[in-house]
PyMOL Python script that loads the backbone (N, CA, C, O; Angstrom):
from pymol import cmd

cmd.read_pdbstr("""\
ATOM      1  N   UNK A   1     -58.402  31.017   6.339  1.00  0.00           N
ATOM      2  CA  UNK A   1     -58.594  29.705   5.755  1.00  0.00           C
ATOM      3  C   UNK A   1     -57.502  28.728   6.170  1.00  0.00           C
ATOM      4  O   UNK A   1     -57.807  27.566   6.439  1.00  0.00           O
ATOM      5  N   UNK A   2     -56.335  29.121   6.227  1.00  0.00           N
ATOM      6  CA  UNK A   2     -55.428  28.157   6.836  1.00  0.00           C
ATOM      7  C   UNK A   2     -54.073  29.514   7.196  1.00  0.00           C
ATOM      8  O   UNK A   2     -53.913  30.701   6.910  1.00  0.00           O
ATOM      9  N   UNK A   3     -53.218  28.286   8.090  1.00  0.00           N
ATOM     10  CA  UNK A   3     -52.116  29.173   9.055  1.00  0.00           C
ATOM     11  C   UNK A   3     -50.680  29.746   7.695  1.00  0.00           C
ATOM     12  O   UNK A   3     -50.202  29.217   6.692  1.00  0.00           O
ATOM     13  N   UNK A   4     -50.508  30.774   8.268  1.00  0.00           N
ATOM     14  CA  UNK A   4     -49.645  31.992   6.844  1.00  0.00           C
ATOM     15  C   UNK A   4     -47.991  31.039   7.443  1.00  0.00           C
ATOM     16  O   UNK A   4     -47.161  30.518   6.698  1.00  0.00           O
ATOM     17  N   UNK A   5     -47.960  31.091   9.108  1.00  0.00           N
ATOM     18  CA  UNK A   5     -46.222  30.887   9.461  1.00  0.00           C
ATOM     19  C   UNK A   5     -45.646  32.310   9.243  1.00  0.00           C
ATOM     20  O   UNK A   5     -46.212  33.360   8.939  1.00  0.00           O
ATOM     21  N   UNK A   6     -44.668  32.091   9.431  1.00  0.00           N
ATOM     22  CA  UNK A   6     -43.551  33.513   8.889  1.00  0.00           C
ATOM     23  C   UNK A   6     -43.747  34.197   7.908  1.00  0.00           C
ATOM     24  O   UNK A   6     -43.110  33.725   6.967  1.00  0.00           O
ATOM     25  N   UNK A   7     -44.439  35.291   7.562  1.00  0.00           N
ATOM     26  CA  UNK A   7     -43.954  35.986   6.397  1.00  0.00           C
ATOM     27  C   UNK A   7     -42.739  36.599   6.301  1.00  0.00           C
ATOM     28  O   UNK A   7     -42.112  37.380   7.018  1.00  0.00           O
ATOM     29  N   UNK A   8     -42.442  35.765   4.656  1.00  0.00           N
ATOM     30  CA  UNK A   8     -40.834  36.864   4.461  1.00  0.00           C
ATOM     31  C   UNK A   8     -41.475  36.681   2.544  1.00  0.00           C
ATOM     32  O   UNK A   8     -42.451  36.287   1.906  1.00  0.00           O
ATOM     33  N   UNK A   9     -40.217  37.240   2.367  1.00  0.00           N
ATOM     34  CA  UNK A   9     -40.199  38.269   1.103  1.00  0.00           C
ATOM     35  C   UNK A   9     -39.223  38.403   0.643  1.00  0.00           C
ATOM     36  O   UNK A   9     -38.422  39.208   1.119  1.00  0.00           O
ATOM     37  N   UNK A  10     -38.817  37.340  -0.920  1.00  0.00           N
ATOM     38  CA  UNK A  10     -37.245  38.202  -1.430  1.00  0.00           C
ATOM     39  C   UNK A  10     -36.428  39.438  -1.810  1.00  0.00           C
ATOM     40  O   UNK A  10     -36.845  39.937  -2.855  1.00  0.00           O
ATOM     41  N   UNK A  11     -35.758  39.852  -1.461  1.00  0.00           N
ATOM     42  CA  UNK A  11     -35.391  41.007  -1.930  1.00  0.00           C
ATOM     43  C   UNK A  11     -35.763  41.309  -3.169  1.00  0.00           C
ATOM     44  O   UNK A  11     -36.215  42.441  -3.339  1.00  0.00           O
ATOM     45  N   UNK A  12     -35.688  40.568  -4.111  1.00  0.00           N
ATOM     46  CA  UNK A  12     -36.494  41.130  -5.886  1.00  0.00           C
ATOM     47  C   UNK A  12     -37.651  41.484  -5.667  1.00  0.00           C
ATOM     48  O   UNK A  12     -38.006  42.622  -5.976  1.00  0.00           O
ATOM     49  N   UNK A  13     -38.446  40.654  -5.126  1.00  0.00           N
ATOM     50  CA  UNK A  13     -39.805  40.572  -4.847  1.00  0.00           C
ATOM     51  C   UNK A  13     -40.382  42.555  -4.072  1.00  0.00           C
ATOM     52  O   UNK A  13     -41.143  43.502  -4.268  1.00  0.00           O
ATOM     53  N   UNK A  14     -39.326  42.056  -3.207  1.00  0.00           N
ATOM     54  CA  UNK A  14     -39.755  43.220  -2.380  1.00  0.00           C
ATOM     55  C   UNK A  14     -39.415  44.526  -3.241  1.00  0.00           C
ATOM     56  O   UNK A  14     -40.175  45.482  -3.082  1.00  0.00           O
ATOM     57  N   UNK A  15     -38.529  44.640  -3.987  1.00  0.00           N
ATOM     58  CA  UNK A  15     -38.023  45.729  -5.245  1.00  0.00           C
ATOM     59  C   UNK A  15     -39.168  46.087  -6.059  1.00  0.00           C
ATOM     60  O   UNK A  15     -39.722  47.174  -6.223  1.00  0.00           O
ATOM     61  N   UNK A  16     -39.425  44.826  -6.579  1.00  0.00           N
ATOM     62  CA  UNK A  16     -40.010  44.678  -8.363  1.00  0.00           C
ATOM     63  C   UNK A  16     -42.006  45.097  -7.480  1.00  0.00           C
ATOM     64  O   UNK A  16     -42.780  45.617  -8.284  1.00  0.00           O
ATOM     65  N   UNK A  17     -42.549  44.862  -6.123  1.00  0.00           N
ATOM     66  CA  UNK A  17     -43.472  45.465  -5.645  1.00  0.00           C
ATOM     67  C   UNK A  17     -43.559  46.942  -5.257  1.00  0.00           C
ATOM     68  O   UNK A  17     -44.549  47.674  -5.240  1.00  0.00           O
ATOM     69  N   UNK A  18     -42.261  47.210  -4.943  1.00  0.00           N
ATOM     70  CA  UNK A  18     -42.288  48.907  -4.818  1.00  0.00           C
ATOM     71  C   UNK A  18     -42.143  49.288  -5.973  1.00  0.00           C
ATOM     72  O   UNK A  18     -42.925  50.200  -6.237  1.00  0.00           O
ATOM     73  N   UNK A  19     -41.328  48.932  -7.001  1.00  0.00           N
ATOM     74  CA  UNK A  19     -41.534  49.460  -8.246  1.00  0.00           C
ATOM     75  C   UNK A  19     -42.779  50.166  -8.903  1.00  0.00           C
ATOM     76  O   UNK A  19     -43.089  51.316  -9.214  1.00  0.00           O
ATOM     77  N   UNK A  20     -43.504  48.540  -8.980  1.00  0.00           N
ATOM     78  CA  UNK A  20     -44.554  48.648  -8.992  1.00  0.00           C
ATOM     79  C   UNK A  20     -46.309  48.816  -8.321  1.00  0.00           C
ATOM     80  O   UNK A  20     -47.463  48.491  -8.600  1.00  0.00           O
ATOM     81  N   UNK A  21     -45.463  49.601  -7.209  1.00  0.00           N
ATOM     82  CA  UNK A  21     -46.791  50.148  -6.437  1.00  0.00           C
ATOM     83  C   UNK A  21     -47.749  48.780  -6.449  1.00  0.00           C
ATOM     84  O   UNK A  21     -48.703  48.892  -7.219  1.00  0.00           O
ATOM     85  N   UNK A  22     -47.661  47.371  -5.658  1.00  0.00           N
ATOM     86  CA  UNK A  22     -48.158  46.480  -5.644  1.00  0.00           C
ATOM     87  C   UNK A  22     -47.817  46.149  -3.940  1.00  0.00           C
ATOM     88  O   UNK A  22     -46.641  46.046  -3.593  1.00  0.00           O
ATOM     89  N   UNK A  23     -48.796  46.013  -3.058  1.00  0.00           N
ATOM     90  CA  UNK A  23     -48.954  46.055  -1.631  1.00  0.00           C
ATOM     91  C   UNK A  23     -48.631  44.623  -1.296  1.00  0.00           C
ATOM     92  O   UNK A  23     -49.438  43.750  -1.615  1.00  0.00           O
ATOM     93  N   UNK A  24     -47.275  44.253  -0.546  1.00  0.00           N
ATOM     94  CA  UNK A  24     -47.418  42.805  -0.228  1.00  0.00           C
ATOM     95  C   UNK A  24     -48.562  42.294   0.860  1.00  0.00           C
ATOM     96  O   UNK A  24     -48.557  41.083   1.084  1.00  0.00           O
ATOM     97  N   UNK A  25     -49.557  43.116   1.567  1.00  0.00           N
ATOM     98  CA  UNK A  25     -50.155  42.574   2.187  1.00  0.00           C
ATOM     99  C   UNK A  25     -51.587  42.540   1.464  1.00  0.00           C
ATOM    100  O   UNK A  25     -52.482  41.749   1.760  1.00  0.00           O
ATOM    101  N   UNK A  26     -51.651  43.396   0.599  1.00  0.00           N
ATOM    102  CA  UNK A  26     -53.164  42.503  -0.412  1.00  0.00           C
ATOM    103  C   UNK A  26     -52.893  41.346  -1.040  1.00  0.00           C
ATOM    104  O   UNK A  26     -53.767  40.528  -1.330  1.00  0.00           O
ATOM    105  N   UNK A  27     -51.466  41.183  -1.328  1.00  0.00           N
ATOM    106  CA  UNK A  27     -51.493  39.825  -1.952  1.00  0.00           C
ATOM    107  C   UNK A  27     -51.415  38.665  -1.015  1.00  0.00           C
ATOM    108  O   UNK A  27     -51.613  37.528  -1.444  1.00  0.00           O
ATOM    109  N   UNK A  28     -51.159  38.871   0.145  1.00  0.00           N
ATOM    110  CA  UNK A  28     -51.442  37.780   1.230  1.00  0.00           C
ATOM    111  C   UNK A  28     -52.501  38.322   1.284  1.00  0.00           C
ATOM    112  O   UNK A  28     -52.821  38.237   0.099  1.00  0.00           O
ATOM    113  N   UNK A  29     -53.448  38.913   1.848  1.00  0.00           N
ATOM    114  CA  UNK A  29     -54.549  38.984   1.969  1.00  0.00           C
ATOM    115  C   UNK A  29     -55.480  37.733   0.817  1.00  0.00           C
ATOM    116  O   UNK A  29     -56.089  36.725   1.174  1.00  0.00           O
ATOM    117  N   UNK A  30     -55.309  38.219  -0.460  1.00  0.00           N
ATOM    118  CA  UNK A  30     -56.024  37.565  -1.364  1.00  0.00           C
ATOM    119  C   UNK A  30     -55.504  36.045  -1.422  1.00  0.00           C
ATOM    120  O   UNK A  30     -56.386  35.292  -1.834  1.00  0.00           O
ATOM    121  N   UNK A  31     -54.171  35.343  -1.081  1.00  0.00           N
ATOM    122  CA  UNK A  31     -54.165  34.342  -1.065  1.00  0.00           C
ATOM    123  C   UNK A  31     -54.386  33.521   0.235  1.00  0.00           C
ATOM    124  O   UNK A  31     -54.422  32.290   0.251  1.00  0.00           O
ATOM    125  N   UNK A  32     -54.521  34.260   1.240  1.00  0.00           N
ATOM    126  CA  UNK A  32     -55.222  33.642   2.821  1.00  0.00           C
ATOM    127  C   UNK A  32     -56.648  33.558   2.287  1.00  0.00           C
ATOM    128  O   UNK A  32     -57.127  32.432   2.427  1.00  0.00           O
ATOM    129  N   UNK A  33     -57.471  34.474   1.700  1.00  0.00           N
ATOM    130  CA  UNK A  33     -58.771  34.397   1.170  1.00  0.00           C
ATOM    131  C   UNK A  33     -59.019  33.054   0.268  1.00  0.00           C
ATOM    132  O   UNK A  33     -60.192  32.709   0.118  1.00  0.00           O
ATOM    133  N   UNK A  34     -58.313  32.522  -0.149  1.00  0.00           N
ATOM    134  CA  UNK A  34     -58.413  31.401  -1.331  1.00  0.00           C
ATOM    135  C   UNK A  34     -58.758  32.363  -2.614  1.00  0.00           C
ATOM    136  O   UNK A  34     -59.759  32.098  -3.280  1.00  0.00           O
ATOM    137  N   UNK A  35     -57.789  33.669  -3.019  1.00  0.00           N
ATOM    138  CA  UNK A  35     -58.051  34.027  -4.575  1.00  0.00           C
ATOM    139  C   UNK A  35     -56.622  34.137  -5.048  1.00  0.00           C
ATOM    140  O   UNK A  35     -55.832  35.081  -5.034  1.00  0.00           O
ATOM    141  N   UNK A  36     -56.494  32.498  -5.605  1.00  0.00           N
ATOM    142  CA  UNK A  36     -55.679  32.019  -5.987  1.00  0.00           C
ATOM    143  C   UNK A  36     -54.758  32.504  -7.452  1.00  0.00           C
ATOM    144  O   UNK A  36     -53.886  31.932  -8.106  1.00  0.00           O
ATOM    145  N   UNK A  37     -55.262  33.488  -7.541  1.00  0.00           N
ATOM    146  CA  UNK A  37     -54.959  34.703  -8.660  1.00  0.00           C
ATOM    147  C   UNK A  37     -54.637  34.036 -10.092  1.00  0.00           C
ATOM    148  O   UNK A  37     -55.590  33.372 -10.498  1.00  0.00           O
ATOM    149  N   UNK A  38     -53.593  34.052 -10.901  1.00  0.00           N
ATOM    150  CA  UNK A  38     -53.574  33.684 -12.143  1.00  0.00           C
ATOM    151  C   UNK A  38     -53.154  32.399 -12.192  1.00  0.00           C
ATOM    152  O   UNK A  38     -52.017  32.119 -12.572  1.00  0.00           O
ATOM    153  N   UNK A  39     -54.078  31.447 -11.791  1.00  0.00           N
ATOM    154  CA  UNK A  39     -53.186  30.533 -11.809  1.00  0.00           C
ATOM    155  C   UNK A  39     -54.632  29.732 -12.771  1.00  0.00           C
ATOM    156  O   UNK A  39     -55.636  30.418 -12.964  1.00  0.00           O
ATOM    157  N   UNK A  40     -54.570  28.259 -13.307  1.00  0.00           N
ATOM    158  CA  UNK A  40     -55.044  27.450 -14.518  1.00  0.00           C
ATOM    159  C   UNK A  40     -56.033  26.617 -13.278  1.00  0.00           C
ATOM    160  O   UNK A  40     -55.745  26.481 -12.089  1.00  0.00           O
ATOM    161  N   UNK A  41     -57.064  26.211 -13.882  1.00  0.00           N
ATOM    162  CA  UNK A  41     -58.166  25.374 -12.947  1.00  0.00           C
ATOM    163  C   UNK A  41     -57.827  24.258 -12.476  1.00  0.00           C
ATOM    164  O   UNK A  41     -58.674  23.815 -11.699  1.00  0.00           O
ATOM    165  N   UNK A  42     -56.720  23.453 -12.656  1.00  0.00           N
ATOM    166  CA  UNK A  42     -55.768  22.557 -11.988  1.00  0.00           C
ATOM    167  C   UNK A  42     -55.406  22.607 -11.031  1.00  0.00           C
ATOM    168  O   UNK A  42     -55.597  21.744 -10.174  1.00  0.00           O
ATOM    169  N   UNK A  43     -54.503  24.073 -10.824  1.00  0.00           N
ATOM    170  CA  UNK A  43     -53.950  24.373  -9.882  1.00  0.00           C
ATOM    171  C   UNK A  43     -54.685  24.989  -9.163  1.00  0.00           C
ATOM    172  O   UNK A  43     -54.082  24.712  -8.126  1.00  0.00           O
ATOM    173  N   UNK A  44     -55.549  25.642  -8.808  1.00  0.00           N
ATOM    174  CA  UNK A  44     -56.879  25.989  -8.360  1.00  0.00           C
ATOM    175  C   UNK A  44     -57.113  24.869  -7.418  1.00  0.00           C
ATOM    176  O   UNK A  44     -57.176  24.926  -6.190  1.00  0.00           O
ATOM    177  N   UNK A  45     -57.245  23.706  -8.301  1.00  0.00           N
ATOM    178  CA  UNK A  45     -57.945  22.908  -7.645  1.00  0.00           C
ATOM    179  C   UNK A  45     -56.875  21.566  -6.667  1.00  0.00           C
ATOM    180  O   UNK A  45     -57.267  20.569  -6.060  1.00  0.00           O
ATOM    181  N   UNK A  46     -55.958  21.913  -6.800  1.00  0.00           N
ATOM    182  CA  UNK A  46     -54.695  21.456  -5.932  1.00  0.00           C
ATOM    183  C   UNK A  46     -54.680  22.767  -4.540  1.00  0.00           C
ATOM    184  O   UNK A  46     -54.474  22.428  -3.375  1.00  0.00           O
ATOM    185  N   UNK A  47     -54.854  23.779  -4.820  1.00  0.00           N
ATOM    186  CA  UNK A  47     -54.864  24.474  -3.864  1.00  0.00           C
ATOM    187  C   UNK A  47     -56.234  24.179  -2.869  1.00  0.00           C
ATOM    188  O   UNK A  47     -56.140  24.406  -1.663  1.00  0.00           O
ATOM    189  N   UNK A  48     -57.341  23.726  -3.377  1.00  0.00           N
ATOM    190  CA  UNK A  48     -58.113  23.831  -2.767  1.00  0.00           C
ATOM    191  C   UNK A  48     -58.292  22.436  -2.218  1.00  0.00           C
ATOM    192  O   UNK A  48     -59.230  22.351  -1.424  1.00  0.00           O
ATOM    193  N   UNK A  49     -57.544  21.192  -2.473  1.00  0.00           N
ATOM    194  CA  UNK A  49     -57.330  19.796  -1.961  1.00  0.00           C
ATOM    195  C   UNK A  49     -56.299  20.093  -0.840  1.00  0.00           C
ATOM    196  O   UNK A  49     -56.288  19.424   0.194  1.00  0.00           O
ATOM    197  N   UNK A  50     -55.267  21.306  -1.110  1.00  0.00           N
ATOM    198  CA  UNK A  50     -54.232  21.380  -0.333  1.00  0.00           C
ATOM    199  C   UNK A  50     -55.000  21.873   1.174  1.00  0.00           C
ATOM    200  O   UNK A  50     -54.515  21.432   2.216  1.00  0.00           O
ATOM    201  N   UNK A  51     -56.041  22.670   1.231  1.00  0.00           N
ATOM    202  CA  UNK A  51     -56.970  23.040   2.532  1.00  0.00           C
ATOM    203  C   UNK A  51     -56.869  21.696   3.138  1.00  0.00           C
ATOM    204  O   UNK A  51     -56.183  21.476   4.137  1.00  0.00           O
ATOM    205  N   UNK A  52     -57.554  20.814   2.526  1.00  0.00           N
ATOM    206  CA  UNK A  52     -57.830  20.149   3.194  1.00  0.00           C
ATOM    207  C   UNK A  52     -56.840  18.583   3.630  1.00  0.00           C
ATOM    208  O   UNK A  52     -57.134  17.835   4.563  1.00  0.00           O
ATOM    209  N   UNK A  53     -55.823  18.420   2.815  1.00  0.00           N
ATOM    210  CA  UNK A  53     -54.616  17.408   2.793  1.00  0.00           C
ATOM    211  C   UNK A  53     -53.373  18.203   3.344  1.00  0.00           C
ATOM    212  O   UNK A  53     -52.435  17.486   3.691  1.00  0.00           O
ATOM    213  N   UNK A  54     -53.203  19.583   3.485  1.00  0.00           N
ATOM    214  CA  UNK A  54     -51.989  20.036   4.210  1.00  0.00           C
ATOM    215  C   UNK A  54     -51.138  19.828   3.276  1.00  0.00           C
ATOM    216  O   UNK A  54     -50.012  19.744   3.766  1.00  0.00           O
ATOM    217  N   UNK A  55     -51.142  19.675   1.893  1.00  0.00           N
ATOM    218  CA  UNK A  55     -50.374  20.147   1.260  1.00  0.00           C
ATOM    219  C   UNK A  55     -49.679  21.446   0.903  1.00  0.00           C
ATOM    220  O   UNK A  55     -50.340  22.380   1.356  1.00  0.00           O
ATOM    221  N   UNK A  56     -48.523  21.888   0.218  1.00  0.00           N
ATOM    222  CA  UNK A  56     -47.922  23.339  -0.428  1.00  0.00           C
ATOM    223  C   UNK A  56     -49.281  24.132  -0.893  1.00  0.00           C
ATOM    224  O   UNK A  56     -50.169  23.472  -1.431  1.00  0.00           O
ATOM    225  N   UNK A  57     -49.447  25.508  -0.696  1.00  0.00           N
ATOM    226  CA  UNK A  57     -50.367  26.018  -1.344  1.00  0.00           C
ATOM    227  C   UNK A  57     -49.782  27.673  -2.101  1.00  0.00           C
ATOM    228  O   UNK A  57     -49.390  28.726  -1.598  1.00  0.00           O
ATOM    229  N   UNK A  58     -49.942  27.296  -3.225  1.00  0.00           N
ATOM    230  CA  UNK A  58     -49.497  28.045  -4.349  1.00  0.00           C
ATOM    231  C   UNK A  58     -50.556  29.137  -5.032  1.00  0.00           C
ATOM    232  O   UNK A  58     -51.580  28.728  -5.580  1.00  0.00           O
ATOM    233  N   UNK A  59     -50.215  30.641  -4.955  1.00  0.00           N
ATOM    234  CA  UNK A  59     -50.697  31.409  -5.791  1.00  0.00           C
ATOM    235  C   UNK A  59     -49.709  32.430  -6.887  1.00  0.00           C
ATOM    236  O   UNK A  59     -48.494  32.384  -6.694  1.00  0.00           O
ATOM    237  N   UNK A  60     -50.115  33.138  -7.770  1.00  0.00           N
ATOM    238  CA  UNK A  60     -49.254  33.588  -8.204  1.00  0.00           C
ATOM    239  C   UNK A  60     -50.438  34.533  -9.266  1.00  0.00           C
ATOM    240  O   UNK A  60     -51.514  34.342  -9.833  1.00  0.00           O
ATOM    241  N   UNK A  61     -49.311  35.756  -9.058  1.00  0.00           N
ATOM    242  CA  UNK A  61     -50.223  37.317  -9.559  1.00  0.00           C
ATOM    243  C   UNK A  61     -49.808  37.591 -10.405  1.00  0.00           C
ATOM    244  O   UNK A  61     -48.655  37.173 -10.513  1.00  0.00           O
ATOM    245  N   UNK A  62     -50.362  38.490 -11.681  1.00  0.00           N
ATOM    246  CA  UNK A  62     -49.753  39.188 -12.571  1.00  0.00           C
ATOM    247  C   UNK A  62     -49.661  40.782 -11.985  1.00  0.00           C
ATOM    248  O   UNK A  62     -50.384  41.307 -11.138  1.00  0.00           O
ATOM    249  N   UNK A  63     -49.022  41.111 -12.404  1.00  0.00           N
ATOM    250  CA  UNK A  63     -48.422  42.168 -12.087  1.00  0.00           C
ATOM    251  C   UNK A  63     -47.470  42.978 -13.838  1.00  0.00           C
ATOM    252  O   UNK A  63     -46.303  42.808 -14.188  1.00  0.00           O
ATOM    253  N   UNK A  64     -48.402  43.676 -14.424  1.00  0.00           N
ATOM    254  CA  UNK A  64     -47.691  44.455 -15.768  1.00  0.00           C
ATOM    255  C   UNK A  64     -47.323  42.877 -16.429  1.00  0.00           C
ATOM    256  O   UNK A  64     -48.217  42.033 -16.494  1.00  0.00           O
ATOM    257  N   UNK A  65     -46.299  42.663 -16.778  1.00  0.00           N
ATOM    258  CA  UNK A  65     -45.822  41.744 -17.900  1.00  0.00           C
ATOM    259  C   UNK A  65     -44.819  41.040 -16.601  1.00  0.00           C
ATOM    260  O   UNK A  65     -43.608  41.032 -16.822  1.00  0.00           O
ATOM    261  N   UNK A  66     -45.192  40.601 -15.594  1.00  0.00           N
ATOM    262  CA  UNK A  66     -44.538  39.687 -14.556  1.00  0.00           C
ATOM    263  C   UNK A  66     -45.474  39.073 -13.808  1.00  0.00           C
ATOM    264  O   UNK A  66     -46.704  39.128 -13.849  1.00  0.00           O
ATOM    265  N   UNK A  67     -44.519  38.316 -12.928  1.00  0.00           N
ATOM    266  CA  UNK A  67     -45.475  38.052 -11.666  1.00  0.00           C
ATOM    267  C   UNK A  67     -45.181  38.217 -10.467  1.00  0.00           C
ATOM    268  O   UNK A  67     -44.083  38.674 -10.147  1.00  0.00           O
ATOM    269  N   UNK A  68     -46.194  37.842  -9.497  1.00  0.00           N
ATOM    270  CA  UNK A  68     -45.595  37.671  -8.217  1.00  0.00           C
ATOM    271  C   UNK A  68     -46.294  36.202  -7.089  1.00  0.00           C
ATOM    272  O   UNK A  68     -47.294  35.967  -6.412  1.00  0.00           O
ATOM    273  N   UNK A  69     -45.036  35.557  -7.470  1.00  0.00           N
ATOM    274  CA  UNK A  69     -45.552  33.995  -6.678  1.00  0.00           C
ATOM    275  C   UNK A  69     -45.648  34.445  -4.892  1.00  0.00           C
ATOM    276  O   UNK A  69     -44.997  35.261  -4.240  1.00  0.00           O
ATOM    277  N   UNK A  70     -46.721  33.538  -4.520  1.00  0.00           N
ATOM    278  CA  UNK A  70     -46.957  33.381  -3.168  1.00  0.00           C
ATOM    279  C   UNK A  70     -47.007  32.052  -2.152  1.00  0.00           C
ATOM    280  O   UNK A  70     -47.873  31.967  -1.281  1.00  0.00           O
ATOM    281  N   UNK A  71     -46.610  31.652  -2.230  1.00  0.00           N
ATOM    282  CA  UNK A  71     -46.074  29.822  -1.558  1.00  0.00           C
ATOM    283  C   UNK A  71     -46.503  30.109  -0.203  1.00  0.00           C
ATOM    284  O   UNK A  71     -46.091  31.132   0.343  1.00  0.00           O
ATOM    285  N   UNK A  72     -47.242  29.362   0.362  1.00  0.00           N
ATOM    286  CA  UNK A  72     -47.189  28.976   1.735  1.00  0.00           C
ATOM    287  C   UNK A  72     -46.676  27.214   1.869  1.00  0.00           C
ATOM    288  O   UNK A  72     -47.189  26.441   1.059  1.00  0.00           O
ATOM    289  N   UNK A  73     -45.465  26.537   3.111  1.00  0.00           N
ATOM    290  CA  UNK A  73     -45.259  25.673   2.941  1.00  0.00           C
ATOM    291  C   UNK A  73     -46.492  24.583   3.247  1.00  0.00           C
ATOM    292  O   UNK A  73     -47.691  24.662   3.518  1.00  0.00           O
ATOM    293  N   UNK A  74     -45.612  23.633   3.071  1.00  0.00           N
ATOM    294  CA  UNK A  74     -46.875  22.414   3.395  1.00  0.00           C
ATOM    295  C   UNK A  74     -47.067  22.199   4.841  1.00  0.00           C
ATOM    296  O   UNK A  74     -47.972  21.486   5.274  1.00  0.00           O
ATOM    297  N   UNK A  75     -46.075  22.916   5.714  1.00  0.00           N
ATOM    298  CA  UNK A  75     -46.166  22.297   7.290  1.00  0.00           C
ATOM    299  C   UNK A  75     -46.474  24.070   7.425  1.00  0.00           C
ATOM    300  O   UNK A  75     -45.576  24.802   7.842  1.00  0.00           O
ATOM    301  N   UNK A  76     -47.427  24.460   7.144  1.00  0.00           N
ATOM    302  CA  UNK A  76     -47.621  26.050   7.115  1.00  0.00           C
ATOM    303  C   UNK A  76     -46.554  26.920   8.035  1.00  0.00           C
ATOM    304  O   UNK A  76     -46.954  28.032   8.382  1.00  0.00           O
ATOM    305  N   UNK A  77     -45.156  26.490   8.485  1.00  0.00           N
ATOM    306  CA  UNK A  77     -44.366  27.369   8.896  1.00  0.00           C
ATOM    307  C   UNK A  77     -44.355  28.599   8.632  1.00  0.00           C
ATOM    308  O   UNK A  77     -44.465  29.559   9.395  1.00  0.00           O
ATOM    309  N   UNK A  78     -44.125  28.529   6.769  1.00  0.00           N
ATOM    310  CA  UNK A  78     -43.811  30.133   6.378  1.00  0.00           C
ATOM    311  C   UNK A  78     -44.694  30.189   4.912  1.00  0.00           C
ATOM    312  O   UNK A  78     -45.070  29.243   4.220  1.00  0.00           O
ATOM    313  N   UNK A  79     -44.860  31.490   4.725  1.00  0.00           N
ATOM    314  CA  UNK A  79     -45.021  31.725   3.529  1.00  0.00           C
ATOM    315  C   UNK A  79     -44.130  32.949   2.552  1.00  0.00           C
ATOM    316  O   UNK A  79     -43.978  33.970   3.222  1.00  0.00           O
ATOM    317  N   UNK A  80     -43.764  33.014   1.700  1.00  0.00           N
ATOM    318  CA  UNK A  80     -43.136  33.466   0.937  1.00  0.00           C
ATOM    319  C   UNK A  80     -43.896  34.050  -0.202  1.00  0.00           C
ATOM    320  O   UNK A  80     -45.051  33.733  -0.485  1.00  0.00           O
ATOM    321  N   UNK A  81     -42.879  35.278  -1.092  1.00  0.00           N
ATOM    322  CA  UNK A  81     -43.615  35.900  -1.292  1.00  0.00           C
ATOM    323  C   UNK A  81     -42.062  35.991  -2.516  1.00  0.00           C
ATOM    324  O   UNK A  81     -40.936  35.946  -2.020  1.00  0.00           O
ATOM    325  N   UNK A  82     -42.173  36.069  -3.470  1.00  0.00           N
ATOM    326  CA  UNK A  82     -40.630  35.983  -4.749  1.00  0.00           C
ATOM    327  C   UNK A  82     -41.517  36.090  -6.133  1.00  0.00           C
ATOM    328  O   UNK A  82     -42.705  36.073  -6.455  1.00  0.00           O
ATOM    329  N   UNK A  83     -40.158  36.217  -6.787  1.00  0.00           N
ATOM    330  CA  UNK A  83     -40.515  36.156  -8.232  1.00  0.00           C
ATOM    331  C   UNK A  83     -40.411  34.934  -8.661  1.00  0.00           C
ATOM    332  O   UNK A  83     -39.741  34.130  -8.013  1.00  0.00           O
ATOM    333  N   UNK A  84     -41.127  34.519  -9.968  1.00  0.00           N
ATOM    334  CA  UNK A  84     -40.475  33.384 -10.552  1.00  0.00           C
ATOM    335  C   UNK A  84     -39.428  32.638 -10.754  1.00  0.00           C
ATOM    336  O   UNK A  84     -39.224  31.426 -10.825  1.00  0.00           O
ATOM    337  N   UNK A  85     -38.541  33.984 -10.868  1.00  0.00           N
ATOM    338  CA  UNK A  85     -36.909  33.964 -11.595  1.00  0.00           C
ATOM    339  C   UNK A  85     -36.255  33.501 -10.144  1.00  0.00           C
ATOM    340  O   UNK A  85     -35.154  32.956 -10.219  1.00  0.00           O
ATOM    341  N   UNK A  86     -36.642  33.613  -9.273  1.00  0.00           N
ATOM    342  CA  UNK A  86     -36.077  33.301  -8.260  1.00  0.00           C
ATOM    343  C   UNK A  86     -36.216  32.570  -7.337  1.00  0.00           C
ATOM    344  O   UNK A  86     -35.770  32.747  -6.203  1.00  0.00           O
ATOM    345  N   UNK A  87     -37.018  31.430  -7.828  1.00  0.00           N
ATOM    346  CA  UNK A  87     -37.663  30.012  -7.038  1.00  0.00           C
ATOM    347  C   UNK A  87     -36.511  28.887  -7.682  1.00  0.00           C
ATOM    348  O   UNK A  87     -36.578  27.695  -7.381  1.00  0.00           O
TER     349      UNK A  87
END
""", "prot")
cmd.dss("prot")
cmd.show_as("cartoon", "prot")
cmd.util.cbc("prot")
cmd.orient("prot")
């Protein structure tokens, strides 16, 4: 659906997913797909203006009693892959 750029991954991120047996490439997978995971019908729908305006495109997963955010930038260089606590 649109260009990923660099994948990287914070070190928490990358921890708190092995922890929890959570695959960083299904969750890019599902947010290259447009399944914009827990996020409110707003933001949904900013992601899906962002296809088409080249804006930031934002997902973010639950995961047990956390999450796991997924940012791709607005000039699709990179996408990232962190916790909350650490944006």
């Amino acid at each position: 659906m649109f260009e990923l750029g660099q994948i990287v991954a914070t070190p928490g991120a990358l921890e708190f997913m092995a922890t929890n047996n959570v695959s960083a490439g299904d969750l890019i997978h599902r947010h290259l797909a447009g399944d914009w995971g827990d996020l409110d019908k707003e933001d949904k729908k900013r992601n899906n203006e962002a296809l088409i305006d080249g804006s930031r495109i934002f997902s973010s997963y639950n995961v047990g009693e956390s999450k796991v955010w997924v940012i791709t930038e607005s000039d699709r260089s990179s996408t990232c892959l962190l916790l909350p606590s650490e944006y």
